[in-house]
C-alpha positions in Angstrom: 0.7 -25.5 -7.1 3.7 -27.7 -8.5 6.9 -28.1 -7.2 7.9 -24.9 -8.6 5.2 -22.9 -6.7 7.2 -19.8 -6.8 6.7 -20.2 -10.7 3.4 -21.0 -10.5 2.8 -17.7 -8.1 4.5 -15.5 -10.5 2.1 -16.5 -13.5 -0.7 -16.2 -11.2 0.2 -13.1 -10.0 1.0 -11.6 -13.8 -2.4 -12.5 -15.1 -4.1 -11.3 -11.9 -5.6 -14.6 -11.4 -7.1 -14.0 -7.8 -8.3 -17.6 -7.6 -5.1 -18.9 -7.7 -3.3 -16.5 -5.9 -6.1 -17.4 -2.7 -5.7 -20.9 -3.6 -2.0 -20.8 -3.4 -2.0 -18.9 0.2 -4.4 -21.0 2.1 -2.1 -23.8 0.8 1.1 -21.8 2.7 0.5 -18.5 4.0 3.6 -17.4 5.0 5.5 -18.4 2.1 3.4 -16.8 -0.7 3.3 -13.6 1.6 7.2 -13.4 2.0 7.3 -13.6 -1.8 5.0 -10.8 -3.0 6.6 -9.3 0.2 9.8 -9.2 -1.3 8.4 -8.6 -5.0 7.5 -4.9 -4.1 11.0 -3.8 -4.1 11.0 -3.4 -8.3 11.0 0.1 -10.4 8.9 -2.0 -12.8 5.5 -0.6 -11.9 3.4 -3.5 -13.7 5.6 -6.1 -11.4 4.8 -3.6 -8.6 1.2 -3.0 -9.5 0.1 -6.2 -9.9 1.8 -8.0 -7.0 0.7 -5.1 -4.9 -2.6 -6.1 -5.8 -2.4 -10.1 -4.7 -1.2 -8.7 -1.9 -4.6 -7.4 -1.4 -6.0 -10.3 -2.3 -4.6 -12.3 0.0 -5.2 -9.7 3.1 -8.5 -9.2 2.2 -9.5 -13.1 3.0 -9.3 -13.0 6.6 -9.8 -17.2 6.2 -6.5 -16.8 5.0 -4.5 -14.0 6.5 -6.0 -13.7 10.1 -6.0 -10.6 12.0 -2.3 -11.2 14.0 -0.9 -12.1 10.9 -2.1 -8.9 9.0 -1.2 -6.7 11.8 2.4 -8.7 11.7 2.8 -7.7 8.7 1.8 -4.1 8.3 4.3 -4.2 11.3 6.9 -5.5 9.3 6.2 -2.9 6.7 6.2 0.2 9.0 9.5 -1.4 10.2 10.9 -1.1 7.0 10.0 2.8 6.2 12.4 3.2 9.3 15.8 3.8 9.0 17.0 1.9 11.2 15.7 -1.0 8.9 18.1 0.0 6.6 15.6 -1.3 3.7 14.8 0.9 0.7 10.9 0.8 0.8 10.0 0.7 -2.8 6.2 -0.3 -2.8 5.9 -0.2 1.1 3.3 3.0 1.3 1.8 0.9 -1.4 1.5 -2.1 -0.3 0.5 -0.6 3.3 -1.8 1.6 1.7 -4.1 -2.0 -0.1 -3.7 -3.5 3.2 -6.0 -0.4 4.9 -7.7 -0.9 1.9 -9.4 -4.1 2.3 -9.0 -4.4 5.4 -10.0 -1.2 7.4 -9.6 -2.4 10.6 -6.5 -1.7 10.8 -6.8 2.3 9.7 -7.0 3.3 13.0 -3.4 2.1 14.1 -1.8 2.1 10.6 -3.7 5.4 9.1 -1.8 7.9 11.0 2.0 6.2 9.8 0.8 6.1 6.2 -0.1 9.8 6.3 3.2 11.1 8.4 4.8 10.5 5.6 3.2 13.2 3.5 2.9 15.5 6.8 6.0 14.7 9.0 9.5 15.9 7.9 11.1 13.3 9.7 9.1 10.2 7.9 9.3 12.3 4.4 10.3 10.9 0.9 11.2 11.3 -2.4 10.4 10.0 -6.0 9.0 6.8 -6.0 8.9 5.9 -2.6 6.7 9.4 -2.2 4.8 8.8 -5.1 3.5 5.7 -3.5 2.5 7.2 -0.7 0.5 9.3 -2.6 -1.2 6.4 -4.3 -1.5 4.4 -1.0 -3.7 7.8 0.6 -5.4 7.8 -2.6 -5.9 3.8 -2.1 -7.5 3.9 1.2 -9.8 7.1 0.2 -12.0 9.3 2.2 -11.1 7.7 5.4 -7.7 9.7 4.8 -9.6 13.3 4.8 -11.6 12.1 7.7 -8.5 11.0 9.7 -6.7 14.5 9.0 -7.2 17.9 6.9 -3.3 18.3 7.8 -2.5 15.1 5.3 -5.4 16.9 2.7 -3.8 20.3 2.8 -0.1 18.0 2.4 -1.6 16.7 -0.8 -3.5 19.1 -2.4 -0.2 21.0 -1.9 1.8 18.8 -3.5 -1.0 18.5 -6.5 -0.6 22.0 -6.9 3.0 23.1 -6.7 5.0 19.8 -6.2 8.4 20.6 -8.3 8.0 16.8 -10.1 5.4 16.7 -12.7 4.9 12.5 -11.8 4.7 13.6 -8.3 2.4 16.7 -8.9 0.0 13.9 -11.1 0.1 11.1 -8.2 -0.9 13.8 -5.7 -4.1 15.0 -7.9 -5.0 11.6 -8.2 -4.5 10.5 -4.7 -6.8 13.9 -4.3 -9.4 13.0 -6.5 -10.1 9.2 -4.7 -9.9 10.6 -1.5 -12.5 13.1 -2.0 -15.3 10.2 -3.6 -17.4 10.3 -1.0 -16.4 12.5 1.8 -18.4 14.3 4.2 -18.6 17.7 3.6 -17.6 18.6 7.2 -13.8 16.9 6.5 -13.5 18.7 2.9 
């Protein structure tokens, strides 16, 4: 990476060049994280797709992001779905959702946040901020429906009767991954 990394990142991260976007974080860690970290807080879904996904990338190499420094940060995203963070978290489900993802280790502590807030009034949402929790379930898959039927019954609800049509679509697809795959026992 040159001297105008951050550049360099963004291209990287636009083309979905995963070589580069590896390359670039076992160069500096921290920094690239912080930067796709703050990149998810967009209404342009291709920005937030896409960084959302070398996100992943970069979790997924544990060479790279080692297990206290993945649990850091799925800490720092938890902490901002909290109020008190006073943080919007546009692409936080998301983003917590492709850490689970590729690294499912961390479902057991993380799974139960990510589903409270499709379950729990308290940690509920609206529009996009819901939508990507819907996503994020969807994202991590059948380990949702094995984790809870209480988070299944939340999003088959929403699939069926949500009041936004986006919303009502994200929750059928969130439905459809989750079920690929899932004991019969947890349907």
């Amino acid at each position: 990476m040159s001297k105008n990394w951050k550049d360099d990142l963004a291209a990287a991260v636009a083309r979905e060049d995963d070589d580069a976007i590896r390359s670039a974080a076992r160069d500096r860690v921290s920094r690239i994280v912080r930067f796709l970290s703050s990149r998810l807080y967009t209404f342009d879904e291709e920005i937030k797709r896409k960084t959302i996904h070398a996100l992943g990338v970069v979790a997924a190499d544990k060479s790279v992001l080692d297990h206290q420094r993945a649990a850091d940060l799925l800490r720092r995203f938890v902490w901002a779905l909290n109020d008190e963070s006073g943080a919007v978290p546009y692409g936080i489900p998301e983003a917590i959702g492709e850490m689970l993802a590729v690294r499912p280790e961390f479902q057991e502590a993380f799974l139960p946040i990510l589903c409270s807030l499709l379950t729990e009034d308290d940690m509920s949402q609206t529009g996009p901020v819901e939508r990507g929790a819907f996503w994020a379930v969807g994202r991590v898959g059948a380990p949702v429906a094995v984790y809870s039927r209480d988070v299944l019954a939340a999003i088959r609800r929403a699939a069926e009767s949500h009041p936004d049509p986006d919303t009502r679509t994200a929750a059928r697809k969130a439905l459809t991954a989750i079920m690929v795959g899932v004991p019969n026992e947890h349907v």
